[in-house]
N, C-alpha and C positions, 0 to 999 in steps of 0.2 A: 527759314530760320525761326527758331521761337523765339515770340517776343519778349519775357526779359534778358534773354542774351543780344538780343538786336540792340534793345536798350542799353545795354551794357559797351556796345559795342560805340553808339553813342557818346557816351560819357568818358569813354578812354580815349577815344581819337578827334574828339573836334578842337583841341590847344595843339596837335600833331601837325607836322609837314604834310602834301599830300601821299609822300612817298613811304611814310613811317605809318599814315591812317592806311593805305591799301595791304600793306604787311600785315599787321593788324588785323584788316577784315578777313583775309585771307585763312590766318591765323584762328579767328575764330569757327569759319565757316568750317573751316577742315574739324574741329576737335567739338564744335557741337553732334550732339547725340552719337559720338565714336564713346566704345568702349572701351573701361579704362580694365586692364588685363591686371587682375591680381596674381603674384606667385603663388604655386599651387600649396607648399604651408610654408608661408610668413614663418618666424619666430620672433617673439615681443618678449621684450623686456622692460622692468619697471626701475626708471632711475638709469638706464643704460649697463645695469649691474645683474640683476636678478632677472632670469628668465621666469616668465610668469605663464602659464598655461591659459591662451585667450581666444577665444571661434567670435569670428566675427559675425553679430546677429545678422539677421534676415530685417531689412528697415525700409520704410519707404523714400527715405534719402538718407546716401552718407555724404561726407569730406572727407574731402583726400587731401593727403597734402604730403607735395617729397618736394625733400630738401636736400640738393645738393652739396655739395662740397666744396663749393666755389665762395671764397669772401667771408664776413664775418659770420659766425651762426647764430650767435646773440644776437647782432642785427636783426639779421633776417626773419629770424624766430619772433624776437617780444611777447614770450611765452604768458605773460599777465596779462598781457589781451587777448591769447586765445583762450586762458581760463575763464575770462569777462564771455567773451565770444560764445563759449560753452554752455555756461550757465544763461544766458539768455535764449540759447536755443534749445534748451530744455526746457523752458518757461513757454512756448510759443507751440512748441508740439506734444501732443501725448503720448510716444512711443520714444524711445532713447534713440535717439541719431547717433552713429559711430562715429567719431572722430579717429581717421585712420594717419600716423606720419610715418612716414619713410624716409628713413636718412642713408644718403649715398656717400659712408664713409669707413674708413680702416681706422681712423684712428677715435677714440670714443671720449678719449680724454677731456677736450673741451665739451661733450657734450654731458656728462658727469657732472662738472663744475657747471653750466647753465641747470641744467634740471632739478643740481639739486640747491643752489643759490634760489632760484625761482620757485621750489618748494610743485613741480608737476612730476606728477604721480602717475599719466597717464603709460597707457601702457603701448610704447611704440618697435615700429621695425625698425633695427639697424641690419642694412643691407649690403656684407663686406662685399657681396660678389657681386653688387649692382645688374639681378637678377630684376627688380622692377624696372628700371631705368631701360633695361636691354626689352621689358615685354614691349615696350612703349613707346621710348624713344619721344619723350616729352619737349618742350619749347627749352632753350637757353634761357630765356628772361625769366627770374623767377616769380615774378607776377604774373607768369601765366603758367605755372606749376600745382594751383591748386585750383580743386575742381568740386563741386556740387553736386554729383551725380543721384540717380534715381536707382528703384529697387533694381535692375540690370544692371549697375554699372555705368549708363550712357551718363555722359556729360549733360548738364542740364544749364548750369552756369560754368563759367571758367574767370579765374581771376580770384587777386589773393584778397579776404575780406579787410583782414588784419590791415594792410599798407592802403587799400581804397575804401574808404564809408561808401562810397555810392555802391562799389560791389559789394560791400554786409547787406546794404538795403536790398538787395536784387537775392542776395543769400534767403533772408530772412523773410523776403514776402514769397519768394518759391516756395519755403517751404511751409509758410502758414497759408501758401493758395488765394493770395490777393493781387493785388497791382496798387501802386501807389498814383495819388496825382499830383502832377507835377505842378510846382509854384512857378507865379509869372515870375522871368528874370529882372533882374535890376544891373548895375555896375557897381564894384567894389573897387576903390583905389587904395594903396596900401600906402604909407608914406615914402614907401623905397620899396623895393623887390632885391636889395641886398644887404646883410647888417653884420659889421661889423663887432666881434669880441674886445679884437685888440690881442696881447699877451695876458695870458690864463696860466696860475699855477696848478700844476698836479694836482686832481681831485678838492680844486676850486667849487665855488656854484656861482656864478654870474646870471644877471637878469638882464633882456635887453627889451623894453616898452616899445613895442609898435603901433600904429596908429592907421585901423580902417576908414575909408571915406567913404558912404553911400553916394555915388555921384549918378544914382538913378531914379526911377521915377517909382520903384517899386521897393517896398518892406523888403529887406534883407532878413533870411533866417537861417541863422548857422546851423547845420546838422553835427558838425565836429572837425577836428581836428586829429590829424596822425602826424608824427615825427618817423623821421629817417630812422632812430636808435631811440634807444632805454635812458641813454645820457641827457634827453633832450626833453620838460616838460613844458607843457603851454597852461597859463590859468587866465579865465575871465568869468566876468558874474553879468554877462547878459546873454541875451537871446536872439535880442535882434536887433539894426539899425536902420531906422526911419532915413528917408529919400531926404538927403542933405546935412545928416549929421556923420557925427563921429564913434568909433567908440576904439578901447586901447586894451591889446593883449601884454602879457607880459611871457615870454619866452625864457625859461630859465636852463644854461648848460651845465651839467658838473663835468671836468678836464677829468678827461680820460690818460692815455699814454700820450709822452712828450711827440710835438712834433706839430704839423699843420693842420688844420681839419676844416672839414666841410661837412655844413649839416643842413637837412632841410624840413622845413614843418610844410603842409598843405591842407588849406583848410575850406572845408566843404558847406558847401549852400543851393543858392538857388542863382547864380551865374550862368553866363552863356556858358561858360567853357568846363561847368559843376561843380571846378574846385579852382583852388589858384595857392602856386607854392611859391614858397619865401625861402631864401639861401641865407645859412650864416657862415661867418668864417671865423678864421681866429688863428693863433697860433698857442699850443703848450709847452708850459717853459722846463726844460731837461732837469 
């Protein structure tokens, strides 16, 4: 197995059951250096509207990434970070990496309103007859739906970068050809591992102040934070916390549609377990 996927594989299963890590390893083993089967011509379009005439270059690495049709797509998507995502990997190499998506769906409506709310241009496959999906037959989880491959096609990383920092990092040093090293661990105690909203009106924004513990012996150093959805932002102004202090994020929701919700941030460092996620809850009021 190559090792930043070995590593990878690390980093997603050591917080895992034993049962959910061996799926997992499994999971991986199978779809490292398998190739990923393009349809023989795609058709792309920009905006979900305009079919656009587009030959996928010749690269030393692309991204894949297909989205199925299961759950929210705005979720899943967080299409302003895969523009951030973009544009950093084009800073990092000197030849254009493709970024290739594929959406496994009939109906294009909500994809029209994300694309063109979030202002991406990029030019992707919608795939009515889930002609990719059928070459492939890719994982249900959609964290393991997107992939890193080399100039063949073969998988080189697996795993979505968007929803794991640790997997951008393993993105990101593949293709600039380094290895990272790794910071000694420490303990991180959060004040709670669940936080409550309360009742939230319609398109509210609520703040909820949390409080990290260094309860280790070593410098804490945040790499970042990812949220469940778009509704959900995190802000702090440090970097890291010294072995016995504190320091305090602030989480803010804006109320989406009436009803219950559950939202989660996860935020990355140098922990045994690389990241540690935090639940909100809440209800919005009809």
């Amino acid at each position: 197995m190559k090792f930043t996927t070995f590593i990878f594989l690390l980093l997603v299963t050591t917080s895992c059951q034993n049962s959910g890590r061996k799926q997992i390893e499994q999971l991986v083993e199978e779809w490292t250096n398998r190739e990923i089967l393009l349809p023989e011509k795609p058709v792309f379009t920009r905006l979900a509207t305009d079919t656009v005439s587009y030959t996928i270059p010749p690269a030393r690495h692309k991204i894949i990434v297909f989205v199925d049709s299961v759950g929210c797509i705005s979720c899943k998507l967080q299409l302003p970070k895969w523009k951030n995502l973009i544009n950093e990997v084009d800073s990092l190499s000197d030849t254009a990496i493709p970024f290739l998506f594929f959406f496994q769906t009939k109906d294009v409506s909500e994809l029209k309103y994300v694309f063109k709310r979030d202002d991406f241009s990029l030019p992707v496959c919608i795939d009515t007859e889930d002609k990719f999906y059928k070459l492939n037959r890719f994982p249900d989880n959609m964290m393991f739906q997107t992939f890193l491959v080399d100039a063949d096609n073969r998988v080189k990383v697996i795993g979505n970068p968007i929803h794991n920092l640790s997997v951008k990092e393993l993105y990101l040093n593949e293709i600039a050809g380094v290895r990272s090293n790794a910071w000694p661990v420490t303990v991180i105690q959060p004040d709670s591992t669940e936080y409550h909203y309360g009742e939230v009106n319609e398109n509210e924004t609520v703040d909820k102040r949390i409080t990290l513990y260094n309860a280790g012996k070593e410098v804490f150093r945040i790499k970042g934070v990812t949220t469940s959805c778009n509704c959900m932002t995190v802000n702090y102004g440090w970097n890291e916390i010294k072995p016995g202090e504190s320091a305090v994020m602030t989480v803010s929701y804006k109320a989406e549609e009436s009803g219950d919700f559950w939202r989660t941030i996860t935020v990355y460092g140098n922990v045994a377990e690389k990241s540690l996620t935090l639940d909100f809850y809440g209800s919005v009021k009809g």
